[in-house]
N, C-alpha and C positions, 0 to 999 in steps of 0.2 A: 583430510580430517581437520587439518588445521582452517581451510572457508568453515567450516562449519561449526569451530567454537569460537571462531571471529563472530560468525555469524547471532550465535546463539549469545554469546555476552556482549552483542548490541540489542540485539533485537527484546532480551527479557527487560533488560533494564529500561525500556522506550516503553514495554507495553505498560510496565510498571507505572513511569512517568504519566505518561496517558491513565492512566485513573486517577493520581493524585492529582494533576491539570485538571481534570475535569470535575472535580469534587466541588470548586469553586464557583459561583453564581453566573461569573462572566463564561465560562465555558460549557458548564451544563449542568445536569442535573442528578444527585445521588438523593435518595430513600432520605429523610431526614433522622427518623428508626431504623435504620439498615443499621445492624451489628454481624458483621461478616463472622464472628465468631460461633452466631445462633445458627446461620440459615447465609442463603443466598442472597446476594445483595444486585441490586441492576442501577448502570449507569446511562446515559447518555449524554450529546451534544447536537447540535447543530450550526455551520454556518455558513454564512452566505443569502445569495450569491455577493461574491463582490468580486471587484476589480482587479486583474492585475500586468505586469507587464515587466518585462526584462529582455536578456538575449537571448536567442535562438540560435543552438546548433545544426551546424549545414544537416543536410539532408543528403544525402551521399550519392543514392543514383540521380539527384538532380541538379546539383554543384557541389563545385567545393566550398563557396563563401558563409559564411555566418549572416542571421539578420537579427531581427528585434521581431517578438511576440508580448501580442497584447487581446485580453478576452474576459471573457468572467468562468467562476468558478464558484461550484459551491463543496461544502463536506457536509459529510453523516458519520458520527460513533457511536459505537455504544458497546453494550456488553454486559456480563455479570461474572463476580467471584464468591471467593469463599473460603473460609479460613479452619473449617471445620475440620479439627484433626482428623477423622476417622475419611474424610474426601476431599480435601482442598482442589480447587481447580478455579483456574481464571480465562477467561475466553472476551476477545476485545473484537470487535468487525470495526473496519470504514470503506464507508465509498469516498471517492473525489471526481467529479465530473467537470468537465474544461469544455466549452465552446471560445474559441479564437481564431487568431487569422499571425501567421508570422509572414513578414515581409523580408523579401531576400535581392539583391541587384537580378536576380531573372524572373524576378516576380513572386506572386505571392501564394499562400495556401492558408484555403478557411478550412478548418479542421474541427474534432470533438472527439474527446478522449475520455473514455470510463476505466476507472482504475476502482479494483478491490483489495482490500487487505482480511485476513482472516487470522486469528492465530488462539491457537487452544492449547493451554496446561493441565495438568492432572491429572489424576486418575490413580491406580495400582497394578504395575508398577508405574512409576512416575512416567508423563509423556509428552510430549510436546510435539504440537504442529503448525507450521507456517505456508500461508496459501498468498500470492500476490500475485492474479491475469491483469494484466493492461491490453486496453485496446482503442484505437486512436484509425481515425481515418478523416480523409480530405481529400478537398477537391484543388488543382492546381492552375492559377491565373497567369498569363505573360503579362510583361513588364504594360500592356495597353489596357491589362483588367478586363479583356477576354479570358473565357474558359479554353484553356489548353487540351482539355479532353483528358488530362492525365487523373491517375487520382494515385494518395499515399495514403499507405496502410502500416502500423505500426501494432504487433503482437508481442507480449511478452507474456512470461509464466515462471517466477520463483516459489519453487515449493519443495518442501523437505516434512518430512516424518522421523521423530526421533525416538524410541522409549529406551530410558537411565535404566539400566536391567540393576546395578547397583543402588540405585537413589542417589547417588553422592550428587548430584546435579551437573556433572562435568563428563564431556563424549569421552567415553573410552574404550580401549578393546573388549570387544562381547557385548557391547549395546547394540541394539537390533535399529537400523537405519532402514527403514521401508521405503524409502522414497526421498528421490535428493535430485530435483530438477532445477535446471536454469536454462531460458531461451530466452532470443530478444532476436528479431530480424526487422528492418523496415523496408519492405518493397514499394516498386512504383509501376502502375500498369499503364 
């Protein structure tokens, strides 16, 4: 229980941040008449694609060394809330998609990676849910920039369901936990 209001008093206050970010011109767009207090409000973002690059963690069934990744990338947000006593509820999506290539001393892998995020508040009694699949595959070159014939695959899946059977907004004994996943493997065929 304790991952899981680690969890939860990061992830509300991030979704939260993410709308007040977004409100502003450079990052996206809110209702200019949206009064969340009336009625539902809807936000969005976009950006990209652009550039990026840094280091790379080894790859584990294919060495131990680290390298350097570099590719493009783009995002998608959005979402809608609501402040409406009688239903408040806030619900945010992104996608981030990554085409690149990390370089390692045994060679290199061009990869693409789709990541989702999901996450929804509200309701009666109060509830929250958090949904994030990633998935990531590539093809693996030796050190001549031949195709090795290998390819890596990388899945993951954090997801939890929470409903506050109290409201007080904090997990506690007798809140109903429907669902509380975490996986992450990377294989190499």
């Amino acid at each position: 229980m304790t991952s899981l209001k680690r969890t939860l008093r990061v992830c509300v206050p991030l979704a939260a941040a993410a709308v007040l970010a977004m409100a502003g011109p450079a990052y996206g767009s809110v209702d200019p008449n949206c009064n969340p207090d009336r009625g539902a409000c809807a936000f969005s973002s976009d950006s990209g694609p652009y550039a990026f690059a840094g280091p790379a963690d080894p790859i584990d069934c294919l060495g131990p060394d680290a390298g350097t990744t570099a590719g493009t990338a783009e995002d998608t947000e959005g979402g809608n809330f609501s402040n409406i006593a009688a239903n408040p509820f806030f619900h945010f999506h992104a996608t981030h998609t990554e085409s690149g290539r990390m370089d390692f001393p045994y060679g290199s892998v061009v990869y693409r990676l789709d990541e989702h995020f999901n996450y929804n508040s509200g309701s009666h009694p109060p509830a929250l849910s958090l949904s994030n699949p990633v998935n990531a595959h590539g093809s693996v070159y030796g050190p001549d920039g031949l195709p090795t014939g290998q390819q890596v695959s990388l899945h993951g899946l954090a997801h939890f369901t929470w409903t506050d059977t109290n409201g007080n907004g904090d997990p506690d004994p007798g809140d109903d936990y429907r669902a509380s996943v975490s996986r992450f493997s990377v294989t190499c065929d």
